[in-house]
C-alpha positions in Angstrom: 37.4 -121.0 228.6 39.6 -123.3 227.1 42.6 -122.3 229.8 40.8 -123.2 232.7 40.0 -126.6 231.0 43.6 -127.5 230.5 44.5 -126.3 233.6 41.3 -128.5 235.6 43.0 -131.7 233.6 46.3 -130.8 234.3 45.2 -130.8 237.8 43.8 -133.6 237.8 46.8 -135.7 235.4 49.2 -134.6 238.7 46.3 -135.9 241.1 46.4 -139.2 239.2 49.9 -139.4 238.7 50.6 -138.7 242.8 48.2 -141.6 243.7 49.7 -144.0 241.2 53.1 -143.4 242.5 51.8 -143.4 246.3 50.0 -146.4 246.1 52.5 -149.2 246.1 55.1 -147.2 248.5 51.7 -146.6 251.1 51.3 -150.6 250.6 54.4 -150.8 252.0 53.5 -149.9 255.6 51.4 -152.2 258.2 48.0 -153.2 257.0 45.0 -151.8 259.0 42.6 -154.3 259.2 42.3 -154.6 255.2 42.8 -157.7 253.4 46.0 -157.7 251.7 46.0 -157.9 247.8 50.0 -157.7 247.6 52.8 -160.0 246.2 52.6 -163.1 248.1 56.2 -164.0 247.9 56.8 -160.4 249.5 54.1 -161.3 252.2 55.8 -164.7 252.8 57.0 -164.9 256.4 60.5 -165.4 256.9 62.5 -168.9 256.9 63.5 -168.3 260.2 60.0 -166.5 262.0 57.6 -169.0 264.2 54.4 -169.2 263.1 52.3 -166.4 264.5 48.7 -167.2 266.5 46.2 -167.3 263.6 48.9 -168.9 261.0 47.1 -172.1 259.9 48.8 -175.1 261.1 51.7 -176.5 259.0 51.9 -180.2 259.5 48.8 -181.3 259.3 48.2 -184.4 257.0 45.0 -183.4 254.2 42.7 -186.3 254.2 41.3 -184.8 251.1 37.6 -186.0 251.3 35.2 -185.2 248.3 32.1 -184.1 249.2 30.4 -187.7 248.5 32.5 -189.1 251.1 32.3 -186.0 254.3 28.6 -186.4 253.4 29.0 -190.3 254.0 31.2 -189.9 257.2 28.8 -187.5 258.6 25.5 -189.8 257.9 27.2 -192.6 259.1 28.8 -191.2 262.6 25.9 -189.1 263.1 23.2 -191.6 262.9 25.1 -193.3 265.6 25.0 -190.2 268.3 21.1 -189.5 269.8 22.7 -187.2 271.9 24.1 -184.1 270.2 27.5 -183.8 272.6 28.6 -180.2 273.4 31.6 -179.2 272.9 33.6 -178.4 276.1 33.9 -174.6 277.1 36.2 -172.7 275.2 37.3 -175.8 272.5 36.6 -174.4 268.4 36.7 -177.0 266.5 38.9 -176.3 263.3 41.4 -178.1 261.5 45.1 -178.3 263.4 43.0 -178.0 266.4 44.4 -180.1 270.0 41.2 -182.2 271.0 41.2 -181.8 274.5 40.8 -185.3 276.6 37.6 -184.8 278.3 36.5 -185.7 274.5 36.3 -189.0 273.9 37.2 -190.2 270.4 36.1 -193.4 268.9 37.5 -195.5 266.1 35.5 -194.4 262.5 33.4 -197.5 261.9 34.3 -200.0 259.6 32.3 -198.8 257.1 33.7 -195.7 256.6 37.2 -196.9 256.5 36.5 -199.6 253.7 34.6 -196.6 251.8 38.0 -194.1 252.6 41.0 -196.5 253.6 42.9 -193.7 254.5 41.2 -192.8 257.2 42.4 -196.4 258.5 44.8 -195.0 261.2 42.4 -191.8 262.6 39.4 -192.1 265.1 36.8 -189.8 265.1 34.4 -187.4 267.7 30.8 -186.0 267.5 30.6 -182.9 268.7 28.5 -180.1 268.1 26.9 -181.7 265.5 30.2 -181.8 264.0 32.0 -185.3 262.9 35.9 -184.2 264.0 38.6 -186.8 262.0 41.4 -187.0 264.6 45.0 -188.4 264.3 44.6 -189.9 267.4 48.5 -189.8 268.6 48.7 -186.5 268.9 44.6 -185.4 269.5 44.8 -183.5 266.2 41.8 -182.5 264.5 42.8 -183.6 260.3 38.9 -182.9 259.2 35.9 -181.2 260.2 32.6 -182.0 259.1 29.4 -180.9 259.6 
């Protein structure tokens, strides 16, 4: 009995040893839908490669709100709003995000910017129930908050 015990564990040490060495070089290859747990400067896109469709957006100024202050910008703006605006077919609001013009945006009230002065230069839009900080040159979204 004690052959077919070394033999069952030498077995399985070759098993163990084949999956160890497969696993990084099977890494290698295009993902399938799994997250990726790899090296992130291997993963880093090239210097010269555009930014692919669900890359998050690059130049985007952080406002860098704590959560005392979103939870003031949101009481304040939506007190103001009755009317819960929709937002327009096919617009997601998310940071990076174009507002289109049939939004209207609004200057933050005065309030907001003496509590957060730099939020001084940005106007703002309720939509969805969702306060969207907006850089106001360019109709890009800079803050979410709902």
């Amino acid at each position: 009995m004690d052959e077919p015990v070394r033999r069952c564990g030498a077995v399985a040490a070759l098993l163990l040893a084949a999956t160890i060495a497969a696993g990084p070089a099977a890494g290698q290859g295009e993902s399938k839908g799994l997250p990726d747990t790899g090296n992130a400067a291997r993963d880093a896109p090239a210097k010269d490669s555009g930014p692919a469709a669900t890359d998050a957006p690059r130049n985007v100024p952080s406002l860098e709100l704590s959560q005392s202050q979103r939870d003031a910008v949101y009481q304040s703006i939506s007190n103001r709003h009755a009317k819960k605006d929709t937002a327009p077919v096919g617009f997601r609001a998310a940071i990076g995000v174009h507002v289109p013009d049939s939004i209207k945006l609004e200057p933050l009230p005065k309030a907001i910017v003496e509590l957060v002065p730099k939020t001084v230069d940005y106007q703002y839009a309720f939509v969805a129930n969702q306060v969207l900080i907006v850089e106001p040159r360019s109709r890009t979204v800079v803050e979410v908050i709902h």
